[in-house]
C-alpha positions in Angstrom: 152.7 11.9 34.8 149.5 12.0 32.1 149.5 14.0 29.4 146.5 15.4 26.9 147.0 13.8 23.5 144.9 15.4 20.5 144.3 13.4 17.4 143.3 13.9 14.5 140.6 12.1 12.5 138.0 13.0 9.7 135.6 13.9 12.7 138.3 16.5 13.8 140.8 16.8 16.8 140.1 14.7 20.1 141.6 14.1 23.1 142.5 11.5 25.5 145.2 10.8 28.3 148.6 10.2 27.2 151.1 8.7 29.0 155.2 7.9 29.0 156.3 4.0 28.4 158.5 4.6 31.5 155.3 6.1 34.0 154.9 3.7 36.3 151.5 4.3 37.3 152.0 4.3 41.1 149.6 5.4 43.5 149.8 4.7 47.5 149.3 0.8 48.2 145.4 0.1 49.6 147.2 -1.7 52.2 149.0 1.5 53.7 147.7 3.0 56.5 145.6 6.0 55.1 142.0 6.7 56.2 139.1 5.0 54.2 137.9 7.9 52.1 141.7 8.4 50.8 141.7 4.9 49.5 138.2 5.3 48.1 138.7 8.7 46.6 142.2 7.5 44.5 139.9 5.7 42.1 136.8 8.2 41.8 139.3 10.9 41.5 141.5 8.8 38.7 138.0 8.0 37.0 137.3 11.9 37.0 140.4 12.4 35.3 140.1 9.8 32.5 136.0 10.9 31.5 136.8 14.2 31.9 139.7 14.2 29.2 139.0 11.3 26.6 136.7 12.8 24.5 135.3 9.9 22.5 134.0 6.6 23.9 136.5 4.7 22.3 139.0 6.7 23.9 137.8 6.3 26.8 137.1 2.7 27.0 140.0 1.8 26.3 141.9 4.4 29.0 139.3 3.4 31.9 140.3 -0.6 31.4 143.8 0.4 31.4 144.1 2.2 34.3 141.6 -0.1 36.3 144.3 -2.4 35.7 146.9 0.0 37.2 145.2 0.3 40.6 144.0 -3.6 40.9 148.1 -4.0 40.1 148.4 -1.9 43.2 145.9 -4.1 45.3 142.8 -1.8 45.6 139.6 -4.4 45.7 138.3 -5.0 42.1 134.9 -4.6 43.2 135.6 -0.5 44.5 137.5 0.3 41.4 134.5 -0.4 39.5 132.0 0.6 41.6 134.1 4.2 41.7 134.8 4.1 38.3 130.6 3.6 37.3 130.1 6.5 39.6 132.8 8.6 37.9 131.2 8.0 34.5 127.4 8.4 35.4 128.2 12.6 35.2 127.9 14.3 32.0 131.4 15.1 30.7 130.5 18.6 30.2 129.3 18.8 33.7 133.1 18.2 34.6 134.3 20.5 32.0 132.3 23.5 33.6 134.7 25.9 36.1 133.2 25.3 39.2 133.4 28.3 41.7 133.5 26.8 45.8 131.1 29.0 47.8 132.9 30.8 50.6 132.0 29.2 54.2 133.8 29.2 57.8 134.9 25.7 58.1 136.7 24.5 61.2 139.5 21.2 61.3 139.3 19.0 64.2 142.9 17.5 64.0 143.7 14.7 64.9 146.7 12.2 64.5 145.8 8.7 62.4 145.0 5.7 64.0 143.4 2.4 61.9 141.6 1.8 65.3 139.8 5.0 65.4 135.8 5.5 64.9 134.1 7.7 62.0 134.7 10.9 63.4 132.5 12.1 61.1 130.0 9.8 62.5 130.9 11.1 66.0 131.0 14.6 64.9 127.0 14.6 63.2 126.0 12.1 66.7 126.6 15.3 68.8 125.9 18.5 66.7 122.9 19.3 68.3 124.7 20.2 71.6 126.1 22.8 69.3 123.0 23.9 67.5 121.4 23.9 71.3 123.7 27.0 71.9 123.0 30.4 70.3 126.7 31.8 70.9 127.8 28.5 69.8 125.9 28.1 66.9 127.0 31.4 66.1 131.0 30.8 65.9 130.1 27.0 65.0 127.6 27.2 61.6 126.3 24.1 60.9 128.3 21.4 58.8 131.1 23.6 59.6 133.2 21.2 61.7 135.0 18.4 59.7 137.6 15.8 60.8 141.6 16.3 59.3 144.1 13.7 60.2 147.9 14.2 60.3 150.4 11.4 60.1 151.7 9.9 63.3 155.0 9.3 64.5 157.1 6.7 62.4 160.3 5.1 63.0 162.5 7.4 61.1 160.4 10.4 62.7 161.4 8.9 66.4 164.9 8.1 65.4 165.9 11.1 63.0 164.0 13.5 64.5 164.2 17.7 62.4 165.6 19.3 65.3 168.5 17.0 64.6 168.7 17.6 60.9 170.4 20.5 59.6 168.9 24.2 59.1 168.5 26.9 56.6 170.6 29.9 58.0 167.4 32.3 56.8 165.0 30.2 58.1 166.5 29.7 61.4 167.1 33.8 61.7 163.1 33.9 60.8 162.2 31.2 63.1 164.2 33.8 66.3 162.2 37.0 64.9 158.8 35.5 66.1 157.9 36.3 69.9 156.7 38.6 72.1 159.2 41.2 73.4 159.1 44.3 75.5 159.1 47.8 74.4 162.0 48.6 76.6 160.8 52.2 77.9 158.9 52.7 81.4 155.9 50.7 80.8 154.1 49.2 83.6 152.8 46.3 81.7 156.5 45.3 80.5 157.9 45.7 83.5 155.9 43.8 85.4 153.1 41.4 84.0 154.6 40.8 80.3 156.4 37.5 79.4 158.9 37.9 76.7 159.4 35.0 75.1 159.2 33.0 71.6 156.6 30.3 72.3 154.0 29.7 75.5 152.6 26.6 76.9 149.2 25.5 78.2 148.8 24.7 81.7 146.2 22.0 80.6 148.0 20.0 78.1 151.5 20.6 79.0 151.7 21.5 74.8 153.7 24.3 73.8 153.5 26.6 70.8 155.6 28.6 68.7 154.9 32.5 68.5 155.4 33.2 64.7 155.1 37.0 64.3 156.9 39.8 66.2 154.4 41.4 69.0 154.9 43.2 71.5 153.0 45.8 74.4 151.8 48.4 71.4 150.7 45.5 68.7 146.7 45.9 68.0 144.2 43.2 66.6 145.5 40.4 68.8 144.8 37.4 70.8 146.5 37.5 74.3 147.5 35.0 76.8 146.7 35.9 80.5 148.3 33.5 82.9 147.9 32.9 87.5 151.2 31.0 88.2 149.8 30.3 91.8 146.7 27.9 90.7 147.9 27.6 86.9 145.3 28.4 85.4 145.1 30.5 81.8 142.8 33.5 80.3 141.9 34.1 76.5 141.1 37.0 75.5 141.4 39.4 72.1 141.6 43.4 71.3 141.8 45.7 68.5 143.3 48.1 70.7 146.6 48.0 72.1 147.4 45.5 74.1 148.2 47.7 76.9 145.4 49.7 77.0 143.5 46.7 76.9 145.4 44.9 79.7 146.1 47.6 82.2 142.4 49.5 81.6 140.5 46.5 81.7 142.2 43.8 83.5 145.1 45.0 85.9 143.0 47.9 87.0 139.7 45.4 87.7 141.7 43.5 89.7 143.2 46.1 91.7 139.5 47.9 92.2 137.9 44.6 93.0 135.6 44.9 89.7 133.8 42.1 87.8 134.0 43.3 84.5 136.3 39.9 83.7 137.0 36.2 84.5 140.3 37.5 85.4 139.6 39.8 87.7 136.6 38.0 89.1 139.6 34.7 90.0 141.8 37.4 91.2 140.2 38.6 93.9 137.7 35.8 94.8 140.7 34.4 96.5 144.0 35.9 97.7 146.4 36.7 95.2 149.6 39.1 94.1 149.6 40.8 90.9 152.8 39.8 90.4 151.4 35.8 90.6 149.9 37.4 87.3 151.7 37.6 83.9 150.5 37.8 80.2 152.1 37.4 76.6 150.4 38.8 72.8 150.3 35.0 70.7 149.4 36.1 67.7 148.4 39.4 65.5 145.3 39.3 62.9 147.1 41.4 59.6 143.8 40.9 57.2 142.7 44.0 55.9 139.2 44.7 56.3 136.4 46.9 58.2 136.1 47.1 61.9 133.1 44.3 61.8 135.3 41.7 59.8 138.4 42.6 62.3 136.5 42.1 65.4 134.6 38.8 63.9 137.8 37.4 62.7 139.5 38.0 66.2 137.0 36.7 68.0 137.2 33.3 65.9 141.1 33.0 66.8 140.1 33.6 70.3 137.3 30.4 70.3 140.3 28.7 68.3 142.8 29.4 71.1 140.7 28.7 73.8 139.8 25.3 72.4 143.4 24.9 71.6 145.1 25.6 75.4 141.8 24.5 77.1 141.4 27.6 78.8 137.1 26.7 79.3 135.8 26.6 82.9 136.7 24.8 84.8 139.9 24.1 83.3 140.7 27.4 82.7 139.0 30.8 83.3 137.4 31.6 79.8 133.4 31.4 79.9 131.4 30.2 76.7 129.0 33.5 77.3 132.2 35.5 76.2 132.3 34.4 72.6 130.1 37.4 71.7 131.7 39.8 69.6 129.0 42.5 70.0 130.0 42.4 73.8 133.8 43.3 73.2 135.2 46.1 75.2 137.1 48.7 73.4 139.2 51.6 74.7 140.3 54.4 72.7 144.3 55.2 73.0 
């Protein structure tokens, strides 16, 4: 670990970066298996760090050949650390002294699990943006710039052999974990007794992938994302309220189907071929708890709802979601 260390001279106090005789300077080997821009970000960000706290040039001569030395000793390529390094020490130190505030924006993670073999994403990503930008309701959930690539680590040998389900838990933690789900309300309600799944986690008929339900939800819970499932051609529904979810379901849904009405996908498979509406159940995944006005609500829900959908592949054809439906200002709402 670095430390600040201020001396004293007949110019007054300064600063530079002080560090133990026992730090052993390590940061992840360049030969590891970490994305490009990790391994070039270690010295740029390391660079930062020494300009932005050595506050002579003395200082920090002597600091940037010493720890140029500590990342070549871990095998990063001479000619990056000082190309990084260069970079690092073209910006004015009070540039880097200056609180920088991040502008607020809607960002969205496409995750993916590392692989050395994989393209630039990023590349891939800015190749095929405009079939974004060539959709209004798209471009309207999507802003631009707003999709980035985020990689998680694979599976290693100790992960395949020692697997967590076979380690040990936390009493509390485990007693948290069982809260989470979506349960019945237990009185004489249609939608519990016939068409609602209680259960802890749901699956997606597309990717076989299941998911862990991590609040407690059940027929009365408002401001939610909902699961609508046909067990005869397995195929799955997204859709959000901010009214309860049995208003929502058994106004809107259960009773278009029954009537024959196109007012939703649901409805619309239901009865374009035969069905029972028993063949037809439904589960609350998740609860949006912000606080905020009726607009920020219904944006936020509708977001979760695109994230879902994208998530359990419920589009057309694989599922029954449209892309026309990601339109907040066309959201149905039913007063309880």
């Amino acid at each position: 670990m670095s430390w600040i260390s201020l001396c004293t001279s007949r110019m007054g106090l300064s600063r530079q970066i002080y560090a133990k005789p026992t730090d052993s300077h390590l940061y992840f080997p360049f030969s590891s298996s970490h994305p490009a821009h990790c391994k070039r970000a270690i010295p740029y960000g390391v660079a930062l760090r020494v300009r932005r706290n050595c506050s002579t040039d003395d200082f920090l001569n002597k600091r940037c050949a010493e720890y140029k030395g500590y990342l070549k000793f871990q095998g990063y390529n001479a000619v990056l650390v000082n190309k990084q390094f260069d970079k690092a020490l073209s910006i004015e130190r009070s540039e880097l002294l200056k609180k920088k505030v991040k502008p607020v924006k809607r960002v969205f993670s496409l995750v993916l699990e590392y692989n050395p073999i994989l393209p630039d994403i990023q590349r891939v990503i800015k190749k095929y943006a405009h079939l974004l930008r060539s959709s209004p309701e798209l471009l309207e959930i999507f802003p631009p710039k707003s999709i980035f690539p985020a990689y998680r680590q694979t599976k290693n040998l100790k992960d395949i052999l020692a697997p967590l389900k076979f380690c040990s838990e936390n009493g509390a933690n485990q007693a948290e974990k069982e809260m989470g789900g979506c349960f019945k309300c237990g009185t004489h309600c249609d939608l519990c007794k016939n068409l609602l799944s209680q259960d802890s986690k749901f699956k997606s008929f597309s990717t076989g992938r299941a998911y862990r339900i991590n609040q407690k939800l059940s027929c009365s819970s408002k401001n939610i994302v909902y699961l609508a499932s046909c067990n005869k051609y397995k195929l799955q529904y997204v859709g959000s309220t901010t009214t309860e979810f049995k208003v929502r379901f058994c106004i809107n849904h259960k009773s278009s189907m029954l009537t024959n009405k196109k007012t939703c996908e649901l409805a619309v498979h239901f009865n374009c071929t035969r069905h029972e509406i028993s063949e037809i159940n439904s589960i609350v995944i998740e609860q949006i708890t912000n606080q905020g006005g009726a607009a920020y609500i219904d944006k936020l829900l509708l977001t979760r709802e695109a994230y879902w959908t994208s998530q359990l592949f419920t589009l057309y054809p694989h599922g029954l979601n449209k892309r026309r439906e990601f339109r907040s200002k066309n959201r149905v709402r039913y007063n309880t």
